[in-house]
C-alpha positions in Angstrom: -167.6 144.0 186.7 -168.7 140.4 186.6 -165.1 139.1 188.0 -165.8 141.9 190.7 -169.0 141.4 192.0 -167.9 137.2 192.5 -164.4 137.7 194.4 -166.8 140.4 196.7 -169.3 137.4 197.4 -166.9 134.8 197.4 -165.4 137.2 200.6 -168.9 137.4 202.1 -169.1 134.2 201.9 -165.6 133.2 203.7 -167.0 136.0 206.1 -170.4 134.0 207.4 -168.5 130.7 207.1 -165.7 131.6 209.5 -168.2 133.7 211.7 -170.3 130.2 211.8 -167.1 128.3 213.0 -167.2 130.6 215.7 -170.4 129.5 217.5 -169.3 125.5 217.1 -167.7 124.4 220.4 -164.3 126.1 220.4 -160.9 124.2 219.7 -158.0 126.9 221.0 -155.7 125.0 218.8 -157.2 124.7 215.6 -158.7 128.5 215.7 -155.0 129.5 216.3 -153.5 126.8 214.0 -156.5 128.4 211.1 -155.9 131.6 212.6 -159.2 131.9 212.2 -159.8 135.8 214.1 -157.3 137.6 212.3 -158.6 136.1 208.7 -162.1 137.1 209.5 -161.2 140.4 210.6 -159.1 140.3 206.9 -162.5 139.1 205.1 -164.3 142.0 206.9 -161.9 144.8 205.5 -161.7 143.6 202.3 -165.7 144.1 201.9 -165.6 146.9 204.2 -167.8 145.7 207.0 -166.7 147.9 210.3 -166.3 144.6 212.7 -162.6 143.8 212.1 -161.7 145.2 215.4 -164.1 143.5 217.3 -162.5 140.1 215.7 -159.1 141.2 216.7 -160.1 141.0 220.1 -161.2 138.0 219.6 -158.2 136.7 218.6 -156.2 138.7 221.7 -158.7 136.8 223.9 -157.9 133.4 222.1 -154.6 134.1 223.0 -155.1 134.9 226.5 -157.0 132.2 227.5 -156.6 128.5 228.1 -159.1 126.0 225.9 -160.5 124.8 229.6 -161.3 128.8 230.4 -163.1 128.9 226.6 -165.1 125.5 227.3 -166.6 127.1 230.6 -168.1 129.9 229.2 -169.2 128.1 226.2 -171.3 126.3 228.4 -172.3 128.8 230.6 -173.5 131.0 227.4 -175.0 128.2 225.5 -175.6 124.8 227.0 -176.7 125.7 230.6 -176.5 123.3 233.1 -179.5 125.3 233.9 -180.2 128.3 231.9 -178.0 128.9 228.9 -177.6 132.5 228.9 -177.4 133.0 225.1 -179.5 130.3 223.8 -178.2 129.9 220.3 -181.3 128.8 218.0 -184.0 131.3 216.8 -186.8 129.5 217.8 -186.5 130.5 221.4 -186.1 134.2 219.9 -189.3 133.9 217.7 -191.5 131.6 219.9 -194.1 133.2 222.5 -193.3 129.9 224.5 -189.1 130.6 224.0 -189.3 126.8 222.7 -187.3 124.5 220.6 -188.2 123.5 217.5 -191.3 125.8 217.2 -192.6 127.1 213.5 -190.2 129.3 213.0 -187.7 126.3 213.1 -190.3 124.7 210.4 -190.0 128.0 208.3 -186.1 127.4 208.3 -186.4 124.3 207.1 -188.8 125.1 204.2 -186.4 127.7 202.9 -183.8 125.1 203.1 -185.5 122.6 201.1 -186.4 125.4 198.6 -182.7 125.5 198.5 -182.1 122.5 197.8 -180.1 122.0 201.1 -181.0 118.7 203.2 -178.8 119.4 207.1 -176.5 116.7 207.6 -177.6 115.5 210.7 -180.6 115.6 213.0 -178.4 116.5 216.4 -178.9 120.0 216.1 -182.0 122.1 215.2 -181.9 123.6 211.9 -182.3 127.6 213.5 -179.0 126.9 215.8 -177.0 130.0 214.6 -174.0 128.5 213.1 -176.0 126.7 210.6 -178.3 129.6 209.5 -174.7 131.7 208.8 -173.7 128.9 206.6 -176.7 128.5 205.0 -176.5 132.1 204.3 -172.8 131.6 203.0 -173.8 128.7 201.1 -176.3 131.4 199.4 -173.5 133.1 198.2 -170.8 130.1 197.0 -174.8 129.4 194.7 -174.7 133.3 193.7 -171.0 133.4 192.8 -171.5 130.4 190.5 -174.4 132.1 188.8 -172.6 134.9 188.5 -169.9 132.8 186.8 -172.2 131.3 184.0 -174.0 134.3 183.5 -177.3 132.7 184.9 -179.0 136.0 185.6 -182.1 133.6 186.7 -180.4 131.7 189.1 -178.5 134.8 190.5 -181.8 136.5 191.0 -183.7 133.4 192.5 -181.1 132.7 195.0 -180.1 136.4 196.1 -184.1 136.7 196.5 -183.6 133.3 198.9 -180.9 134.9 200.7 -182.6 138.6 201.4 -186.0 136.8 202.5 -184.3 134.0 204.4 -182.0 136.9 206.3 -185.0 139.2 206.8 -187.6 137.5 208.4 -185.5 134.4 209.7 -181.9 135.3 210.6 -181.9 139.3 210.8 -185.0 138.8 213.6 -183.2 137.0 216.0 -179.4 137.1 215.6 -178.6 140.7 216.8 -180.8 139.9 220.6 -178.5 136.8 220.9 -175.4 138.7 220.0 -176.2 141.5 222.7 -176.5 138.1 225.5 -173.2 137.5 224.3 -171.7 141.4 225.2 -173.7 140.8 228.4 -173.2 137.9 229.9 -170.0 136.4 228.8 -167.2 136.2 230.9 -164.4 136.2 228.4 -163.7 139.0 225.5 -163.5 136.5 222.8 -167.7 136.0 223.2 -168.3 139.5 224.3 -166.5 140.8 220.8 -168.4 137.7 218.8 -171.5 139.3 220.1 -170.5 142.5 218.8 -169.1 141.2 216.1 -172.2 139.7 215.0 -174.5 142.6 215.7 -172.6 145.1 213.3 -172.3 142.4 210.6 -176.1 141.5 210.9 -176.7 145.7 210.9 -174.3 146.0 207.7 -176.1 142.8 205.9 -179.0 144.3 206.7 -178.1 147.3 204.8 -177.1 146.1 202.1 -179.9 143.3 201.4 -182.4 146.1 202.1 -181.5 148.0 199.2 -181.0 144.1 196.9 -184.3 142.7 198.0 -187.0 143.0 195.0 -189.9 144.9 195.6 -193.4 143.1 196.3 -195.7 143.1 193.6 
């Protein structure tokens, strides 16, 4: 049961990583070279999220399209030049203001540190969407190793980081900027990450819901 419940979170974990890698500027080559689409739509199966057909798309679209047509809407969707049309950090999402670097961007950075996670580099704000998925799978490589040792401490402390962190952070914003991306990208490869990341923030949601311990 123990050996079960790891190799399921070691999947959800593969799952957010490759979904992060997603929302980095894209690299044709090295997403076909990784084949990255068609192993997230395999990481999405296995745990039986209902997305791997929007990922499949993706990877049609990846296939379609040259790396100049993928740069363009890239930053048309998320750098601008004027108005980036699906601004990828929650702050902007969570802000009265739609501001940078606002207290909700503060909040992400407490729960890092209570995580014992220190970002890399200072380039990019801590709520930008690809980091906050890896954060969350980074949750889970902690989880599978308490699993593992049969720290039932640890296991609780972090997967009570992970359902807080998701709920009021990640799981407030994510789903609006997926739906920018169904309605304002030109090619199907953002259009089907948007939708790919609102069902998988609707299934996590789910499913955390029913893990998340009760309030005293």
């Amino acid at each position: 049961m123990t050996t079960d419940l790891a190799k399921i979170a070691l999947r959800r974990s593969d799952a957010y990583r490759l979904l992060a890698a997603c929302f980095y500027e894209p690299d044709r080559e090295m997403f076909s070279e990784e084949n990255l689409c068609l192993n997230l739509a395999e990481l999405m199966t296995e745990i039986s999220l209902p997305v791997a057909e929007a990922c499949r798309r993706m990877d049609a679209s990846l296939k379609e399209n040259s790396q100049e047509a993928l740069l363009v809407d890239y930053a048309a969707l998320f750098l601008g030049p004027f108005k980036a049309q699906a601004q990828p950090y929650g702050s902007v999402y969570l802000e009265q203001e739609r501001r940078l670097m606002g207290d909700s961007t503060m909040d992400v950075q407490k729960v890092y540190a209570e995580a014992g996670v220190k970002q890399e580099t200072d380039d990019t704000p801590p709520d930008h969407i690809a980091i906050e998925l890896e954060f969350m799978s980074f949750l889970e490589g902690r989880i599978i190793q308490a699993i593992s040792e049969g720290n039932q401490a640890d296991q609780a402390d972090y997967t009570a980081i992970q359902a807080r962190f998701f709920k009021h952070l990640l799981a407030s914003w994510a789903p609006a900027l997926g739906k920018a991306l169904v309605d304002y990208a030109d090619l199907e490869f953002y259009r089907s990450l948007g939708q790919c990341l609102i069902d998988f923030i609707a299934a996590e949601q789910q499913r955390l819901a029913t893990k998340a311990p009760a309030n005293p």
